[in-house]
Structure formats: C-alpha cells, structure tokens
TORKOL-4160 file (C-alpha; in steps of 0.2 Angstrom, whole numbers, padded with zeros to 4 digits, m for minus):
212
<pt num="1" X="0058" Y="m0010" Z="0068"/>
<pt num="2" X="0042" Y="m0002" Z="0075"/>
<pt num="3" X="0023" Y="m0010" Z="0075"/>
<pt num="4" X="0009" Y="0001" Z="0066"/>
<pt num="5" X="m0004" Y="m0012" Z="0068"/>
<pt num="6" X="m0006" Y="m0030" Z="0077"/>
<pt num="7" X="0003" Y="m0040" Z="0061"/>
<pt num="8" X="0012" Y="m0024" Z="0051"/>
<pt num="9" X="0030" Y="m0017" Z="0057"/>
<pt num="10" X="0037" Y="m0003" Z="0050"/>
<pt num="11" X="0056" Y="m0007" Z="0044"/>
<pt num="12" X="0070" Y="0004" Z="0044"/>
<pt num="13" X="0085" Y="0001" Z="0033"/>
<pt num="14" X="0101" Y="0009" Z="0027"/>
<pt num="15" X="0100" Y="0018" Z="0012"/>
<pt num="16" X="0115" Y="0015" Z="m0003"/>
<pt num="17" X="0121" Y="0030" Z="m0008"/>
<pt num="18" X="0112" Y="0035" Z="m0024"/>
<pt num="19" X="0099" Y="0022" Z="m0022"/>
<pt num="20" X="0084" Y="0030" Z="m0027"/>
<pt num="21" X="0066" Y="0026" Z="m0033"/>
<pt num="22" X="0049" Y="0030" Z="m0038"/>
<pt num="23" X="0034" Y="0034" Z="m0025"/>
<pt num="24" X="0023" Y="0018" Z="m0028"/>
<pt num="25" X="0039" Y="0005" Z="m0035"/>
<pt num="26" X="0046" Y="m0008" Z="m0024"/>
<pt num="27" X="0061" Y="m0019" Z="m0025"/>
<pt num="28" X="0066" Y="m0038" Z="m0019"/>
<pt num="29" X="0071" Y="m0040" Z="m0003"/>
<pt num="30" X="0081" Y="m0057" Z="0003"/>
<pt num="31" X="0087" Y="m0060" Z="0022"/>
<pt num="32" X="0108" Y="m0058" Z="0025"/>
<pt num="33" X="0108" Y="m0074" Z="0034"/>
<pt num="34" X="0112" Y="m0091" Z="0030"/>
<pt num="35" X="0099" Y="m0102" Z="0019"/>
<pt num="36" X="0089" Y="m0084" Z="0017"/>
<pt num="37" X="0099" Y="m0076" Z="0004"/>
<pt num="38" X="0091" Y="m0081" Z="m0010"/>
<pt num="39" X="0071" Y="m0082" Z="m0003"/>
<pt num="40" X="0067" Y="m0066" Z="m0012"/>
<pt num="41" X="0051" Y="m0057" Z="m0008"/>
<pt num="42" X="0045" Y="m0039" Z="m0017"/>
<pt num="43" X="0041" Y="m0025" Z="m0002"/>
<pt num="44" X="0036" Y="m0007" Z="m0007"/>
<pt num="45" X="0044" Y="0009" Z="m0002"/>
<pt num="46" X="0036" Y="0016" Z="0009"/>
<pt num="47" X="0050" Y="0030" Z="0013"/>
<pt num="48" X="0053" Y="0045" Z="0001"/>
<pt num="49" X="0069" Y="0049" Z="m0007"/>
<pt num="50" X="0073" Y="0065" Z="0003"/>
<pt num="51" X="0073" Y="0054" Z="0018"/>
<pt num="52" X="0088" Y="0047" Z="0025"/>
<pt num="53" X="0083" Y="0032" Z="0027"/>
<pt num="54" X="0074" Y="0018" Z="0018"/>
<pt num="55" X="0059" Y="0012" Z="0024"/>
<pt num="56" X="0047" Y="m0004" Z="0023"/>
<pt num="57" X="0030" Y="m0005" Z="0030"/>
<pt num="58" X="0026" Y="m0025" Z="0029"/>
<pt num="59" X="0013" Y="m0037" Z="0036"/>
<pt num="60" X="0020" Y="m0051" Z="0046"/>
<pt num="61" X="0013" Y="m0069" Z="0043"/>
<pt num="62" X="0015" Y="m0078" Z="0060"/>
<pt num="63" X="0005" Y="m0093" Z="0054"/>
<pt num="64" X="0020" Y="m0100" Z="0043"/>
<pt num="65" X="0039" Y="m0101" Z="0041"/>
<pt num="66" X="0039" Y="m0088" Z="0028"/>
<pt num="67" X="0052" Y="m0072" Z="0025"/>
<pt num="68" X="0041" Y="m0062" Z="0033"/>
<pt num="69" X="0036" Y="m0072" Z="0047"/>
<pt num="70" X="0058" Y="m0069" Z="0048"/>
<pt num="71" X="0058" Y="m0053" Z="0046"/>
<pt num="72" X="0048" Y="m0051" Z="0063"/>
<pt num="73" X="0060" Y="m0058" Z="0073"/>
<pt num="74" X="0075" Y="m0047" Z="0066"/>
<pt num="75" X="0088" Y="m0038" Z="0078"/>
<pt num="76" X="0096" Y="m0019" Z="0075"/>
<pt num="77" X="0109" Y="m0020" Z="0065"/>
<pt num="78" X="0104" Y="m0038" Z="0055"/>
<pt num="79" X="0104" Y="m0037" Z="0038"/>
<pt num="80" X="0094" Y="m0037" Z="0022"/>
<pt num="81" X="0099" Y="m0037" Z="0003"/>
<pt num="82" X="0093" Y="m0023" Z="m0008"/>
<pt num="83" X="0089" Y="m0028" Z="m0026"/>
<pt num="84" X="0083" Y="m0017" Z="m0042"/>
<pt num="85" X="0068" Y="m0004" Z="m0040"/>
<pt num="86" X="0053" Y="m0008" Z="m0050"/>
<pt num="87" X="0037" Y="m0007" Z="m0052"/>
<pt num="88" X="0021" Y="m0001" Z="m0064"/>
<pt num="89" X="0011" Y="0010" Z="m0048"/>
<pt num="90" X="0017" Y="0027" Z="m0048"/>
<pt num="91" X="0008" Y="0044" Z="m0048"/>
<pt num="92" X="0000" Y="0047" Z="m0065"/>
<pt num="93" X="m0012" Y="0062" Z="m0060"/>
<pt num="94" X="m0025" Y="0066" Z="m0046"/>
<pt num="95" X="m0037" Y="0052" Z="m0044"/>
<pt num="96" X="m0047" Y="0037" Z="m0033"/>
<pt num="97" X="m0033" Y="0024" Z="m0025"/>
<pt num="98" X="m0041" Y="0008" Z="m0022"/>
<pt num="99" X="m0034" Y="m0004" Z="m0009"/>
<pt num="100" X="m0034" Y="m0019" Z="0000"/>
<pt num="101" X="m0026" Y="m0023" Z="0016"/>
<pt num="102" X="m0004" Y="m0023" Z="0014"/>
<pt num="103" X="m0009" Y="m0017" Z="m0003"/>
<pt num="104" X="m0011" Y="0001" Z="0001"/>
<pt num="105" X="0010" Y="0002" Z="0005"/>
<pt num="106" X="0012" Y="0006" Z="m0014"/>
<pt num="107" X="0001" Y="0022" Z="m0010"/>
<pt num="108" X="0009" Y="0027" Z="0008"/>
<pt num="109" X="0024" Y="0034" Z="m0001"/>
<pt num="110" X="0014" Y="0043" Z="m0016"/>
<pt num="111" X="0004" Y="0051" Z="m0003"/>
<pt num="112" X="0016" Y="0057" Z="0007"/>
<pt num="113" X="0026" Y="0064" Z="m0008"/>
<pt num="114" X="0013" Y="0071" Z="m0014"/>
<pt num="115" X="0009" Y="0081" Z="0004"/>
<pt num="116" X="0028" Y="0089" Z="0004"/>
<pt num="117" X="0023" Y="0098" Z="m0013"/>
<pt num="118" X="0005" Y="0102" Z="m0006"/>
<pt num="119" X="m0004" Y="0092" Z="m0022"/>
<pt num="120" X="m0015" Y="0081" Z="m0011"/>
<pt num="121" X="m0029" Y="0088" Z="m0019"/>
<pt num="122" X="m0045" Y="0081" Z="m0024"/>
<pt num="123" X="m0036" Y="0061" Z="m0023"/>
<pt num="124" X="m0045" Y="0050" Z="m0012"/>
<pt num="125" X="m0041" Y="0033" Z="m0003"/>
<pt num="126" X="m0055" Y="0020" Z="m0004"/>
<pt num="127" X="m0046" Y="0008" Z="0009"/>
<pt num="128" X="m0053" Y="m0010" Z="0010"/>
<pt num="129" X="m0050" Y="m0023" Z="0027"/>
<pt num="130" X="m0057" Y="m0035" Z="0040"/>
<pt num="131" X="m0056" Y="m0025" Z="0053"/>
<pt num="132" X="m0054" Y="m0007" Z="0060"/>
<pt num="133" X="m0038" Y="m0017" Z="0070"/>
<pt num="134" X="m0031" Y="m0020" Z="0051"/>
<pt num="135" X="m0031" Y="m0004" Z="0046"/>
<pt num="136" X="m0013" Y="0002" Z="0041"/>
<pt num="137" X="m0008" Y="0021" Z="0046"/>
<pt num="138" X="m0028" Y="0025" Z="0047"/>
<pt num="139" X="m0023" Y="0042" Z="0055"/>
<pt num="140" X="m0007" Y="0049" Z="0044"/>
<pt num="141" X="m0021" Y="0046" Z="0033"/>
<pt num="142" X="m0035" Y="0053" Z="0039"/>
<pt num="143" X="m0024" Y="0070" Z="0044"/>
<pt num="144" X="m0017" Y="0070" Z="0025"/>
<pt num="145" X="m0035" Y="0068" Z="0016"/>
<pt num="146" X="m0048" Y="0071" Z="0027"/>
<pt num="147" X="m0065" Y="0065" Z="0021"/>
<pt num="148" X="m0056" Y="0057" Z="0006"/>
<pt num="149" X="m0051" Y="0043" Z="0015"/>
<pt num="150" X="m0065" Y="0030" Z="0015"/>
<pt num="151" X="m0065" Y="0013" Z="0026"/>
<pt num="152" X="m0076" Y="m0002" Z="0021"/>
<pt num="153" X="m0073" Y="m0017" Z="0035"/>
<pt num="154" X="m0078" Y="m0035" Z="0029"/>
<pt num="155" X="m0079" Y="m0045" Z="0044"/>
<pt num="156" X="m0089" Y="m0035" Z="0054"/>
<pt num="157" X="m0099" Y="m0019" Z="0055"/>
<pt num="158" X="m0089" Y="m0006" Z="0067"/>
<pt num="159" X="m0096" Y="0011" Z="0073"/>
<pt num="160" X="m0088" Y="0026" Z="0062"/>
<pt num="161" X="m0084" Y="0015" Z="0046"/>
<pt num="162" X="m0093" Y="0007" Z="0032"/>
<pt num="163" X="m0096" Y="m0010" Z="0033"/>
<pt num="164" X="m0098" Y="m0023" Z="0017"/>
<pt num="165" X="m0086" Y="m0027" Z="0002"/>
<pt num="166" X="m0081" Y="m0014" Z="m0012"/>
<pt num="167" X="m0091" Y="m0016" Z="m0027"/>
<pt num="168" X="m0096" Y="m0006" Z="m0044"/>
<pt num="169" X="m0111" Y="0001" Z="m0035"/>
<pt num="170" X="m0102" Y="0006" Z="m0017"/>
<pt num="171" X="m0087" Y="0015" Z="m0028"/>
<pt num="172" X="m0100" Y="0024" Z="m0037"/>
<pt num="173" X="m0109" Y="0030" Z="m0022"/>
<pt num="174" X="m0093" Y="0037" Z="m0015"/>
<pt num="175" X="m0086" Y="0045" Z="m0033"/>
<pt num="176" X="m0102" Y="0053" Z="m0043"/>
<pt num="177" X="m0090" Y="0058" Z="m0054"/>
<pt num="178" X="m0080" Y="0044" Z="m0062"/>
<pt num="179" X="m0072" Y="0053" Z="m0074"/>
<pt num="180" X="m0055" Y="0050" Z="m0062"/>
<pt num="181" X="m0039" Y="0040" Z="m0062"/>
<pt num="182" X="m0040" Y="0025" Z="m0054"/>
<pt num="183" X="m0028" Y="0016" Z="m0047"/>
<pt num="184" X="m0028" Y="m0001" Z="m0037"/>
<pt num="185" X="m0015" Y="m0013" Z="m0029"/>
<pt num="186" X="m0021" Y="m0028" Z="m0016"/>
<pt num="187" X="m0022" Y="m0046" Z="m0016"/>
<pt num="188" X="m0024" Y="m0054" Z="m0035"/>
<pt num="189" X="m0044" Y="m0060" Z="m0032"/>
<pt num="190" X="m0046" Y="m0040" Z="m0025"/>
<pt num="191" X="m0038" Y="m0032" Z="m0041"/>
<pt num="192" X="m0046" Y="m0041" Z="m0052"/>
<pt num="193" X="m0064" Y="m0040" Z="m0045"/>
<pt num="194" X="m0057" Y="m0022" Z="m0044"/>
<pt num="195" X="m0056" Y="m0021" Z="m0061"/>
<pt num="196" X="m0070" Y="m0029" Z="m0067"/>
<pt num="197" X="m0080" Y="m0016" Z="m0056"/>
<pt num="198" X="m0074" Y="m0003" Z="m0063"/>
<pt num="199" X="m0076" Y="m0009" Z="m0082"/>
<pt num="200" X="m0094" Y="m0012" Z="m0076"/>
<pt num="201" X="m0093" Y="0007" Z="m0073"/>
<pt num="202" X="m0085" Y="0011" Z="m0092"/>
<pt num="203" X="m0067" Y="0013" Z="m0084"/>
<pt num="204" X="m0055" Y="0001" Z="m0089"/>
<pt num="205" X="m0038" Y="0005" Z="m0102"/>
<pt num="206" X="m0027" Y="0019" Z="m0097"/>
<pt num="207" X="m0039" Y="0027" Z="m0083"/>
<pt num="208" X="m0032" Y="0011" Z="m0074"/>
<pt num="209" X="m0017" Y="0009" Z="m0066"/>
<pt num="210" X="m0014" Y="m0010" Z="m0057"/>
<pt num="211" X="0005" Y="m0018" Z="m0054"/>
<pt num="212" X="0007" Y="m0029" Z="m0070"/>
C-alpha cells in the first residue's frame, strides 16, 4: 500500500499465474476476512500485464463503514479475492479521454501501455476534480502527455489550472477538431452530462466509448 493523493492508495497484490486483462477492464474485488467475503466491489487495473504484480489505484471513503474505507486499513500480507476481468473501456484508437475524479483509473493503465509501445500520440487527458489536492498521478501524467493533459477544478480557481465544470463549449475550446474518439468514465451524473455534451457537439454512437 502506498498513498498517491490525500484519499487514494495505490494497492499492490499478488498476481495468479496467467491471470491477465485488458488495459482499461476491472474485476471484483472482496475482502479475505470474515463477514467481507462476499461485499464485492469492481476496482480497475491499474497495472500492466508485463508487470509482475497487480496493481489497484483506489479512493478510500473514510466517511463510512464501506470496503474501501477497509481496504485503508489493510496490513502486508492480508488478503483480497480476485474475481473475473471485465469491462467495456479499452483502447479503441487515438483520441480525447474524459474523466472525473477515481474515474480516470480506467485510463492509467491504457496510458501506460500505450507509453511502452511509444503510441501516445496525439491522445489527450481532459482530467475533471475539486481540487488540485485531488488530482490522481497529475505528474506521470503530465511527463506522458505533456500539454494534452488538461485540468479543470470545480471548487475553487487555482494558479496553473483551469477552473469551472466541463461542458460542450469548454471541450470544444480544448479540441477544435472533434473529429476524435472519445472516451469517458467517472461518476454516473458525470458520464451522462458527458455524453449529452458531446451529442450536443454531433458525437454520440461508436465515437463514444462509456463502461456499460
């Protein structure tokens, strides 16, 4: 376990032999401890396959009882129960990723896949949250996309960073040509204001890509 920002740890786990997945695809996680077995929660990878490891990036809720708000207070060597891979978010082309908050994890590990093959490209991270303070991996980011990775803060305006709430009229002052892929994960009000956005825009159908 290692902290990346004030309520996000980065989880290390043992990988089964074989066990592999898609940059962007998640799977359910559950507690090995009694009366948690069965509380089953669904966490992205944010590892890579060639890695020996697994590994979760995850936003702790400290305000309630929950399985994450557990999983803060784990110990080396506790364990945790791998379930099937899943997931509708993978890499279908270079394009504009759209997230909010924990809801960039699905894009940490297409990101970083695509930086071993050297395909970075033209993409471009349009990163929304409250604060600078909540801004997940903000320079792994920065150092894999320069200038196309864009922060917009809602609670309050911050030196360096946009300030305000991403809408039809921001996205297309940041991407003049939306003749793109898009894809989006976040919070369910997020994605769907997302999307309506975006049709608002003329994009909508398969130059969408959302977790279904």
């Amino acid at each position: 376990m290692e902290p990346v920002t004030h309520n996000v740890i980065r989880f290390k786990v043992e990988k089964p032999s074989g066990y592999r997945f898609v940059p962007g695809q998640a799977t359910e996680l559950s507690i090995n401890q009694r009366g948690w077995e069965e509380e089953k929660r669904p966490f992205t990878f944010t590892s890579l396959n060639a890695w020996p490891n697994l590994e979760f990036t995850i936003k702790i809720y400290r305000d309630h009882p929950g399985v994450t708000n557990k999983l803060g207070t784990l110990k080396p060597g506790d364990g945790l129960v791998l379930r099937d891979v899943w997931g509708a978010i993978q890499y279908r082309g270079e394009g504009v990723f759209i997230a909010g908050g924990a809801g960039v994890t699905p894009f940490i590990a297409i990101f970083r896949q695509l930086r071993e093959e050297g395909k970075i490209g033209g993409n471009q991270l349009l990163f929304a949250n409250k604060t600078s303070g909540d801004i997940i991996l903000k320079e792994e980011f920065s150092r894999m996309l320069g200038d196309h990775f864009i922060n917009i803060l809602s609670d309050r305006a911050e030196p360096g960073f946009e300030h305000g709430r991403i809408d039809s009229e921001w996205i297309r002052s940041k991407i003049p040509d939306l003749n793109r892929k898009f894809y989006i994960c976040g919070p369910d009000p997020m994605v769907k204001d997302m999307q309506e956005a975006l049709r608002e825009l003329g994009i909508a159908g398969e130059a969408v890509t959302v977790e279904l």
